[in-house]
MDTraj code that builds the backbone (N, CA, C; nanometers):
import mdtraj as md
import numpy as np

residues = "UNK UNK UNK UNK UNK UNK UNK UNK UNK UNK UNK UNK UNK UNK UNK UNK UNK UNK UNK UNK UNK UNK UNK UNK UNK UNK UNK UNK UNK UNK UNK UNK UNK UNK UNK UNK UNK UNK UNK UNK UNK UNK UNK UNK UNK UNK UNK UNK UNK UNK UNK UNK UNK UNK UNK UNK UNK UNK UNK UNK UNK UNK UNK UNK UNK UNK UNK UNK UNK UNK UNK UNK UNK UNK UNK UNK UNK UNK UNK UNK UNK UNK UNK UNK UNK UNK UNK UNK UNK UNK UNK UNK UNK UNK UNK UNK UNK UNK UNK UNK UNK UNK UNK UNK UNK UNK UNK UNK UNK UNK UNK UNK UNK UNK UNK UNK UNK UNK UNK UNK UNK UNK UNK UNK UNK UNK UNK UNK UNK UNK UNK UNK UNK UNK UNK UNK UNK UNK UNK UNK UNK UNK UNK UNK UNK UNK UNK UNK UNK UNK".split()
xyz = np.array([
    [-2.2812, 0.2002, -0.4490],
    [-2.2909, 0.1609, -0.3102],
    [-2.2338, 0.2738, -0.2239],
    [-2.3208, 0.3069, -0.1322],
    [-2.2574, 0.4210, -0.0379],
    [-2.1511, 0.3872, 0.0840],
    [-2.0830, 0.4210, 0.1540],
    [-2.0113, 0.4212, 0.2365],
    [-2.0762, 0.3523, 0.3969],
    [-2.2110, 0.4064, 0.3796],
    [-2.2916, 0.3101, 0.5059],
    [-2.3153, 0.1557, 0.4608],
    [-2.3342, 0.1542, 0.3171],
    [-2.3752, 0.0326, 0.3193],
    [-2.2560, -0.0882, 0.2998],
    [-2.1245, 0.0043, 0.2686],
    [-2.0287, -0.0887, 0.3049],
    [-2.0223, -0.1183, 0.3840],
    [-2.0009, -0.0269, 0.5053],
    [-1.9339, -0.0506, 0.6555],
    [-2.0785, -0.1658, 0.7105],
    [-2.1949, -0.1735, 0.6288],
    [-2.2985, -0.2428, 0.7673],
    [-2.2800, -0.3728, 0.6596],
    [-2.2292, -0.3939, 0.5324],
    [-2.1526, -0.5128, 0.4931],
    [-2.0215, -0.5919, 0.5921],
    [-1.9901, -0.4801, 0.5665],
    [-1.8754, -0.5362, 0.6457],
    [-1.8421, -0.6126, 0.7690],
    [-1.9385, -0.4850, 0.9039],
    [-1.9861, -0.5693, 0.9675],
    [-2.0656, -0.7022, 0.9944],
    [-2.1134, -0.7049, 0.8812],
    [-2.2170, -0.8462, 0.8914],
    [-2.1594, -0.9575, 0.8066],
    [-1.9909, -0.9288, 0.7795],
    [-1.9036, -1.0246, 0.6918],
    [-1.8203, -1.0825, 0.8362],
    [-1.7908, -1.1635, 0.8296],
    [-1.6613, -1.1631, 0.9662],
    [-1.5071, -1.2117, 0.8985],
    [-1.5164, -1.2514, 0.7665],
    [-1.4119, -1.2295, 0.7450],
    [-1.3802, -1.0996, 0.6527],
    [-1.4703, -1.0537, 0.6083],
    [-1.4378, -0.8981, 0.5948],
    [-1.4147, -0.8364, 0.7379],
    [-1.4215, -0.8485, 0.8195],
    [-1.4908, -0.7804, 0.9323],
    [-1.2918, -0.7838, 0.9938],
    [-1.2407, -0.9077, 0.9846],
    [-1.1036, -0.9923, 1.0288],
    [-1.0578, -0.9036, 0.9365],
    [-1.0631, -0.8798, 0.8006],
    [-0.9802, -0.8406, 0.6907],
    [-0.9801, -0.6691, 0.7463],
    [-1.0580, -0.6235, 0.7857],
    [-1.0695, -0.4583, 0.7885],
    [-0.9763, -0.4167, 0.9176],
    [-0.9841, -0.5382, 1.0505],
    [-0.8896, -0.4850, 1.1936],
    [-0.7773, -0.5475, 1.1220],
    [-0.7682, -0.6113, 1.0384],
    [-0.5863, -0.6690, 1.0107],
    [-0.5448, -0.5564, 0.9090],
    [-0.6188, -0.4799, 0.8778],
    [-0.5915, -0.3758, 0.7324],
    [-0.5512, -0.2427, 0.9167],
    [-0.6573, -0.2293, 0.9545],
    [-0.6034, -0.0619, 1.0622],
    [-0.4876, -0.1535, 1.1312],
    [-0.4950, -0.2204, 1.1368],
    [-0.3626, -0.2457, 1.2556],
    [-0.2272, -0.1765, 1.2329],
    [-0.2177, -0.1737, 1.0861],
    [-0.1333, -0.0755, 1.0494],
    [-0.1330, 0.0270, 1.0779],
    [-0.0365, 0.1524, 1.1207],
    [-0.0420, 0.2542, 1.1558],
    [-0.0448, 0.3598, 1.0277],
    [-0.1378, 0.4501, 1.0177],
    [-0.1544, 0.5595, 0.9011],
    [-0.3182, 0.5009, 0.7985],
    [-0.3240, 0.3783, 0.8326],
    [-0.4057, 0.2680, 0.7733],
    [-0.5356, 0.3188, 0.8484],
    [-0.6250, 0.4196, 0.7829],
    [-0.7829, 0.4054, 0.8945],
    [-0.8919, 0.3409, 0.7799],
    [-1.0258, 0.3953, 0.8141],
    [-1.0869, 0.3042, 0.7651],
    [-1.1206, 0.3675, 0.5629],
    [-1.0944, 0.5049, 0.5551],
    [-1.0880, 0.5262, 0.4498],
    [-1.0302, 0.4127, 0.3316],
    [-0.8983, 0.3724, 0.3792],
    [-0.7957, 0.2716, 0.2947],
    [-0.8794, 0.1843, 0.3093],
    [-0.8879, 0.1270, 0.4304],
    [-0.9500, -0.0089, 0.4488],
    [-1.0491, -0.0289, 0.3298],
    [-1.1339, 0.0444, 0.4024],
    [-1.3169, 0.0509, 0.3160],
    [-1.2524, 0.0469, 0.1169],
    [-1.1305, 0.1175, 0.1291],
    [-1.1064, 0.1426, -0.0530],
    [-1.0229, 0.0078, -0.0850],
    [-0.9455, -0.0695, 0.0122],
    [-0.8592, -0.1947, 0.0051],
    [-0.9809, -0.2989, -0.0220],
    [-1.0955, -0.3139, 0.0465],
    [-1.1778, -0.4459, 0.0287],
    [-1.3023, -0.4180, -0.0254],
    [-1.3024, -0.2909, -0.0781],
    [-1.3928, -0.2629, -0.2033],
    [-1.3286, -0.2872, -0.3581],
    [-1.2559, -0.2308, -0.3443],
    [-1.1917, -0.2055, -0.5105],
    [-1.0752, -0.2706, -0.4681],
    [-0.9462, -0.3568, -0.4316],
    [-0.8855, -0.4319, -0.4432],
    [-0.9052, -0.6096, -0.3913],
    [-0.9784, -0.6604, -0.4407],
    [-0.9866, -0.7909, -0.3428],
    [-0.8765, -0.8938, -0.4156],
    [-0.8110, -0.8094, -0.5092],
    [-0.6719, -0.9178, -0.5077],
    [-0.5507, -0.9403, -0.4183],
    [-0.6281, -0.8371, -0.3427],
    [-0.4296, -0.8214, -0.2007],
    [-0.4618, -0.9234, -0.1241],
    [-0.3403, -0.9885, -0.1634],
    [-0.3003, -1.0879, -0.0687],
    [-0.2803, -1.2289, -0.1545],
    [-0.3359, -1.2055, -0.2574],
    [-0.3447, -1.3398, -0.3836],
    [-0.2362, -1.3134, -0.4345],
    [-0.1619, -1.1781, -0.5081],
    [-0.1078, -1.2025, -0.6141],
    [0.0162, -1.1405, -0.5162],
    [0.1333, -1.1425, -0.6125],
    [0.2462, -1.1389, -0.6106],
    [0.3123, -0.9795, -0.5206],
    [0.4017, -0.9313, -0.5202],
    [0.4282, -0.8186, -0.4926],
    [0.4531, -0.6981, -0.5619],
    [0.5169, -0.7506, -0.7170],
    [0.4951, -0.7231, -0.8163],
    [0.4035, -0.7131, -0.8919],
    [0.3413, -0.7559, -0.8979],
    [0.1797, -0.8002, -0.9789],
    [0.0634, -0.6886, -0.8785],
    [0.0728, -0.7071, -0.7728],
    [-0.0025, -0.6115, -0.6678],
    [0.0533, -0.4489, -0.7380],
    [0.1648, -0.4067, -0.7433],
    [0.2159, -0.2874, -0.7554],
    [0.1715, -0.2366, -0.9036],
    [0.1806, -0.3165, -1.0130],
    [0.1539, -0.3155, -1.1446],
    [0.0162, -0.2564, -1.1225],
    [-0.0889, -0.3812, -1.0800],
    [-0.2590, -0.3712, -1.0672],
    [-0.3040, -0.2213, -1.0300],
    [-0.2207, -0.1590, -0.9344],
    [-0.2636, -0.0502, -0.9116],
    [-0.1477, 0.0827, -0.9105],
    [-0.0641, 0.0554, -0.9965],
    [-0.0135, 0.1490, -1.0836],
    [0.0765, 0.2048, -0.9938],
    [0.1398, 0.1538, -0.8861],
    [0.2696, 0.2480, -0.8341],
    [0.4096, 0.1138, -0.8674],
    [0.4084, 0.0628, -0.9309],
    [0.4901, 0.0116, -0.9873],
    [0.5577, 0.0811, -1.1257],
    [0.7524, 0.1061, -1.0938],
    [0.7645, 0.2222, -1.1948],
    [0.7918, 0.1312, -1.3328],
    [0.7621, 0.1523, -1.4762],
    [0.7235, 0.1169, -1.6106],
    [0.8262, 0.1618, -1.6738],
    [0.8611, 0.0714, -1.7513],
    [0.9908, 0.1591, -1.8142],
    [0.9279, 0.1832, -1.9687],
    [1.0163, 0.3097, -2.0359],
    [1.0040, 0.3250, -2.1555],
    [1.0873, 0.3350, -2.2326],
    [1.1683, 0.2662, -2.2528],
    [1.2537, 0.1774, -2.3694],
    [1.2022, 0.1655, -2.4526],
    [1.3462, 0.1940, -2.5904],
    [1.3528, 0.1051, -2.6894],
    [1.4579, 0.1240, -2.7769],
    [1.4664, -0.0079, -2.7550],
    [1.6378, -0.0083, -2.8305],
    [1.7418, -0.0264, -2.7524],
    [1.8191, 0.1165, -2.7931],
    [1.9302, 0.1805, -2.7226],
    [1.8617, 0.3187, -2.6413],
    [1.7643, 0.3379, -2.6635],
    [1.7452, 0.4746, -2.5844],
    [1.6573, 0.4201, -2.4862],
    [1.6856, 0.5200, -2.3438],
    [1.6548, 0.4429, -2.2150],
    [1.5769, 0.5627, -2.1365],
    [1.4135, 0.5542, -2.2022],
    [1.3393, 0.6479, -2.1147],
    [1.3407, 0.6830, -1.9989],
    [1.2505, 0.7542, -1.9546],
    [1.1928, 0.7756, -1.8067],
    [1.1302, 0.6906, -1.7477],
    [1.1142, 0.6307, -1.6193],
    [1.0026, 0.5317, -1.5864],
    [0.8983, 0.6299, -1.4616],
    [0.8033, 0.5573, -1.5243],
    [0.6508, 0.6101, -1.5172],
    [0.5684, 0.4933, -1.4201],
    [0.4807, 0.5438, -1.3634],
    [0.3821, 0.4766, -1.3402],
    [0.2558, 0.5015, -1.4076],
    [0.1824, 0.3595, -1.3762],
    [0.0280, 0.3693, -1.4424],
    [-0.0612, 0.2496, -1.4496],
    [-0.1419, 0.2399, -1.4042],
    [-0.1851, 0.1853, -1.3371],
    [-0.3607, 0.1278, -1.3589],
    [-0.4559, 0.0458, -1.3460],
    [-0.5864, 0.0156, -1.3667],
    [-0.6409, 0.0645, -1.2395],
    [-0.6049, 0.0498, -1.1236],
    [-0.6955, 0.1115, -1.0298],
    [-0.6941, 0.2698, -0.9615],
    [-0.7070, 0.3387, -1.0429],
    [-0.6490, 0.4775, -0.9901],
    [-0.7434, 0.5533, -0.8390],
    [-0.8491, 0.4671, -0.8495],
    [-0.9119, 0.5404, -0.6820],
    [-0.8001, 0.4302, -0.5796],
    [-0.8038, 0.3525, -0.5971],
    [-0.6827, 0.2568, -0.4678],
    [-0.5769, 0.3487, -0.4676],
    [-0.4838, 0.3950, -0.6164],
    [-0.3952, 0.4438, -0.6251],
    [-0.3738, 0.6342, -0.5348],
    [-0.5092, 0.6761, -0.5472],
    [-0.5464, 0.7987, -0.4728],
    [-0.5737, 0.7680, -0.3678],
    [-0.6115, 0.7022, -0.2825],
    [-0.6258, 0.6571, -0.1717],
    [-0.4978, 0.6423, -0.1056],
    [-0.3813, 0.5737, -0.1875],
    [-0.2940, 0.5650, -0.1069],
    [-0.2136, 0.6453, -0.1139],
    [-0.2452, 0.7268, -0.2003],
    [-0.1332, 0.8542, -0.1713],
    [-0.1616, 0.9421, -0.0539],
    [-0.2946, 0.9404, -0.0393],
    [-0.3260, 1.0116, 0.0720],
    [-0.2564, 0.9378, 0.2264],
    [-0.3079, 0.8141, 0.2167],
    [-0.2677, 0.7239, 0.3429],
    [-0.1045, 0.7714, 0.3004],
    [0.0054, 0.7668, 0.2052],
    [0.1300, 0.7516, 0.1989],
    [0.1996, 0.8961, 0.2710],
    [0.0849, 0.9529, 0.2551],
    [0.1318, 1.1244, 0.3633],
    [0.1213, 1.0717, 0.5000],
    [-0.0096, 1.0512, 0.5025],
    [0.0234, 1.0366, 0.6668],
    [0.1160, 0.9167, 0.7529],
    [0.1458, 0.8288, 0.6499],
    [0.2497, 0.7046, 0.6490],
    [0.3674, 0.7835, 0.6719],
    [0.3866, 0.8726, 0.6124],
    [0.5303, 0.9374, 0.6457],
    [0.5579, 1.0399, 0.7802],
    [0.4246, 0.9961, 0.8334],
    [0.4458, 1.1363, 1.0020],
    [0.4340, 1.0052, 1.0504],
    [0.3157, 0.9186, 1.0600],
    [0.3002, 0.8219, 1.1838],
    [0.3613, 0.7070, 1.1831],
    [0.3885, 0.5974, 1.0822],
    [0.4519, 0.4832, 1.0378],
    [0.6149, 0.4997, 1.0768],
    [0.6670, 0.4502, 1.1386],
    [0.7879, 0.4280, 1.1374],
    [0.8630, 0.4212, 1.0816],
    [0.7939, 0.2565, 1.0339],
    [0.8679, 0.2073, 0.9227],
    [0.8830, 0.2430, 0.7564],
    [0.7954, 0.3303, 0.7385],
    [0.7619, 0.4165, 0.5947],
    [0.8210, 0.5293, 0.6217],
    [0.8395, 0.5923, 0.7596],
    [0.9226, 0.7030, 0.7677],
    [1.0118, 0.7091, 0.7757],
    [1.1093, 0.6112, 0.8096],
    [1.2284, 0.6026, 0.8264],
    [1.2649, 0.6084, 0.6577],
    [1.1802, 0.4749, 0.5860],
    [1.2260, 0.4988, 0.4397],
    [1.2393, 0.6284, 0.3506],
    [1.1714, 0.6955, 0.3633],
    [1.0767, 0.8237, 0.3308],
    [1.1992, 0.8680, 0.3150],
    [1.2532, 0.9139, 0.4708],
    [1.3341, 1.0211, 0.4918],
    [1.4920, 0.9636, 0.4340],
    [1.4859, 0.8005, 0.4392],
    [1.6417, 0.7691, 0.3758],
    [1.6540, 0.7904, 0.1755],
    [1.5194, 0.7931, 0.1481],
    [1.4998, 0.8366, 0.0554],
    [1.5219, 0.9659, -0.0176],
    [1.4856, 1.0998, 0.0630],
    [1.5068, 1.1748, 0.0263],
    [1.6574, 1.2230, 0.0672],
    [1.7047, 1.1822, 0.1728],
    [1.8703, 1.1986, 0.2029],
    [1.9210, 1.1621, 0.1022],
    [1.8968, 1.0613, 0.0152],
    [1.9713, 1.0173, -0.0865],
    [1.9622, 1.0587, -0.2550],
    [1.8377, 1.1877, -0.2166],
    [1.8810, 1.3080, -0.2953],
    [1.7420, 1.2850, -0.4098],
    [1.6756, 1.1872, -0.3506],
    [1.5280, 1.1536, -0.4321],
    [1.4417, 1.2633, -0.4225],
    [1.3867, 1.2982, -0.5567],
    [1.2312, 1.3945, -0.5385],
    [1.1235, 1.3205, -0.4207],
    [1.0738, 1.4517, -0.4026],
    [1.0049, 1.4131, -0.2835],
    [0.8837, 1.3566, -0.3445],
    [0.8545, 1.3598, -0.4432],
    [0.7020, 1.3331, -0.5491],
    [0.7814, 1.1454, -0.5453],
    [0.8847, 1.1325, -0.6090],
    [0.9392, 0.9791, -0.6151],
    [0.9519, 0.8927, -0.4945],
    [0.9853, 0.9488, -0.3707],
    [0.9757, 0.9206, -0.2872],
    [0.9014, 0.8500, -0.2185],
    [0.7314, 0.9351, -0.2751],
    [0.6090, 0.9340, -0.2209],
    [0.5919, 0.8030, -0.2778],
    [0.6322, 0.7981, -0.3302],
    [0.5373, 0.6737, -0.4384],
    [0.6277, 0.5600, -0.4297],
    [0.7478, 0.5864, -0.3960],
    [0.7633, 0.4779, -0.2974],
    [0.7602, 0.4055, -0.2053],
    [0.7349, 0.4938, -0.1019],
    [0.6246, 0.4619, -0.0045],
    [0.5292, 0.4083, -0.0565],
    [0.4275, 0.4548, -0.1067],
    [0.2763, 0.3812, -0.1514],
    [0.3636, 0.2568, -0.1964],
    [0.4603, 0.1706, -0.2888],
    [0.4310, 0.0706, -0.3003],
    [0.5267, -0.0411, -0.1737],
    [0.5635, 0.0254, -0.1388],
    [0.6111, -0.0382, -0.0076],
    [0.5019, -0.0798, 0.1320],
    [0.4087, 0.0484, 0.0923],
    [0.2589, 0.0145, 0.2192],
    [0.2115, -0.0528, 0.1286],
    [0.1854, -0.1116, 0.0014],
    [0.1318, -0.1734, -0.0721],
    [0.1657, -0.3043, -0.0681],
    [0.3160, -0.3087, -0.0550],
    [0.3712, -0.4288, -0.0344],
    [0.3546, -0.5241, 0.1234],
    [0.3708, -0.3990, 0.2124],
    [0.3265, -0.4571, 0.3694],
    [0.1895, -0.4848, 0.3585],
    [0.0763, -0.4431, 0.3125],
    [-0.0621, -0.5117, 0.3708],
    [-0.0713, -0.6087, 0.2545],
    [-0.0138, -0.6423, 0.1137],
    [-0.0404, -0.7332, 0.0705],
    [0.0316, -0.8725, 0.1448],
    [0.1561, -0.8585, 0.1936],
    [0.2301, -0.9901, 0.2807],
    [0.1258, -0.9931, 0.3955],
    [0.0944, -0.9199, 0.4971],
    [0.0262, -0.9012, 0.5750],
    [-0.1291, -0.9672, 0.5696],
    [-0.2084, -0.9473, 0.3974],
    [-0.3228, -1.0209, 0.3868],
    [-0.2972, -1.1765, 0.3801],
    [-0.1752, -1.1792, 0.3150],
    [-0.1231, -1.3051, 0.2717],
    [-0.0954, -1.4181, 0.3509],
    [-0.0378, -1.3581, 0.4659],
    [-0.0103, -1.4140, 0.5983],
    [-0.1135, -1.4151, 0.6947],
    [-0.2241, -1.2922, 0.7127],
    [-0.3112, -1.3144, 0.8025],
    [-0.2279, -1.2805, 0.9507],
    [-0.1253, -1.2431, 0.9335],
    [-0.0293, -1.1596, 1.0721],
    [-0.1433, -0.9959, 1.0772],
    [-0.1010, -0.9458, 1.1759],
    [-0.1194, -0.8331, 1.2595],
    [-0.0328, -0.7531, 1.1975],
    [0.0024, -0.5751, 1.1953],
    [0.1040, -0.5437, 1.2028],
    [0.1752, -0.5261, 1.3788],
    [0.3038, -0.5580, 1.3936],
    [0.4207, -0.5620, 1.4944],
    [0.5467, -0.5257, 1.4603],
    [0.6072, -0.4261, 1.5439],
    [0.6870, -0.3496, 1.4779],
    [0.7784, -0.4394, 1.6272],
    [0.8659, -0.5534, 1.5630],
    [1.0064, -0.5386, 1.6843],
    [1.1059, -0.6710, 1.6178],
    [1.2208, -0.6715, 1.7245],
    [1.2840, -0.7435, 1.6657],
    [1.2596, -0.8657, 1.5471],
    [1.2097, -0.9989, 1.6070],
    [1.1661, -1.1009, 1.5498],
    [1.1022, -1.0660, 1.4233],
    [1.0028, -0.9618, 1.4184],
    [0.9047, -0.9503, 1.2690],
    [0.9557, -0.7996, 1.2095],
    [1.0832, -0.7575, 1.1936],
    [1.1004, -0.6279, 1.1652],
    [1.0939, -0.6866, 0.9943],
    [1.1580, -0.8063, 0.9675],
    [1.2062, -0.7915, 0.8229],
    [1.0820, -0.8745, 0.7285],
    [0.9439, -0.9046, 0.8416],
    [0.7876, -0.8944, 0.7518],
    [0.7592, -0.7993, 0.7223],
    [0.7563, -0.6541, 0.8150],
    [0.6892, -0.5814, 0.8146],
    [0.7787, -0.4674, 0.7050],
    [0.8945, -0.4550, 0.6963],
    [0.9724, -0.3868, 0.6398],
    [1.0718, -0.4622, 0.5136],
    [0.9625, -0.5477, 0.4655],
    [0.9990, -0.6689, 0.3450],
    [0.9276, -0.5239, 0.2131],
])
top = md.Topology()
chain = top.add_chain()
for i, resn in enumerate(residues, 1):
    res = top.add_residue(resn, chain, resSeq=i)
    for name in ("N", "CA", "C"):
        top.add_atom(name, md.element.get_by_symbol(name[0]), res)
traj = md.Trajectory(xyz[None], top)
């Protein structure tokens, strides 16, 4: 399926159509993510926050056993969602606020900037899955700071 024939899906869905302005409302969020969120993920918003992060592989994996206490890894079944949002997770860190603020308390606290990143991605992963879940807007202010930054 090509990229036109999503978007003239989409349009002619209206709750795809609801699902795609509640996906940009987010800031860093254009229609690239979108178009890759309600193509190849139509579990956001069903499953868990955990379970969301797992599905598409920025959830970190541990490798244990025993007594010896690996590295944790990610990895993941959807790796185009997962490329997608790394891209969106760059520009999440100039325009997003709320991903930038993390970003940067992240790396103050002496994190690789590669670990960082990918914390972000599952933190924007985590906001549009509450966000599908709820059917809210994104709003960045008092009253909804601790939806949007859950």
């Amino acid at each position: 399926m090509t990229d036109s024939e999503l978007g003239t899906m989409i349009h002619e869905s209206v709750a795809w159509r609801e699902r795609d302005a509640l996906y940009q409302s987010v800031p860093g969020v254009g229609p690239v993510l979108s178009l890759t969120l309600l193509a190849d993920l139509p579990e956001l918003g069903r499953l868990s926050r955990r379970a969301i992060a797992k599905l598409v592989g920025v959830a970190p994996l541990s490798h244990d056993s025993g007594t010896l206490r690996g590295r944790r890894f990610v990895h993941g079944v959807r790796a185009t969602v997962r490329a997608v949002l790394y891209m969106a997770a760059l520009v999440a860190t100039k325009r997003n606020p709320v991903i930038r603020a993390f970003y940067l308390r992240l790396q103050q606290a002496g994190k690789p900037k590669k670990l960082a990143l990918i914390a972000c991605m599952r933190k924007r992963l985590t906001i549009l899955n509450t966000l599908a879940r709820t059917g809210q807007r994104w709003c960045v202010d008092a009253s909804s700071a601790a939806l949007v930054s859950a």
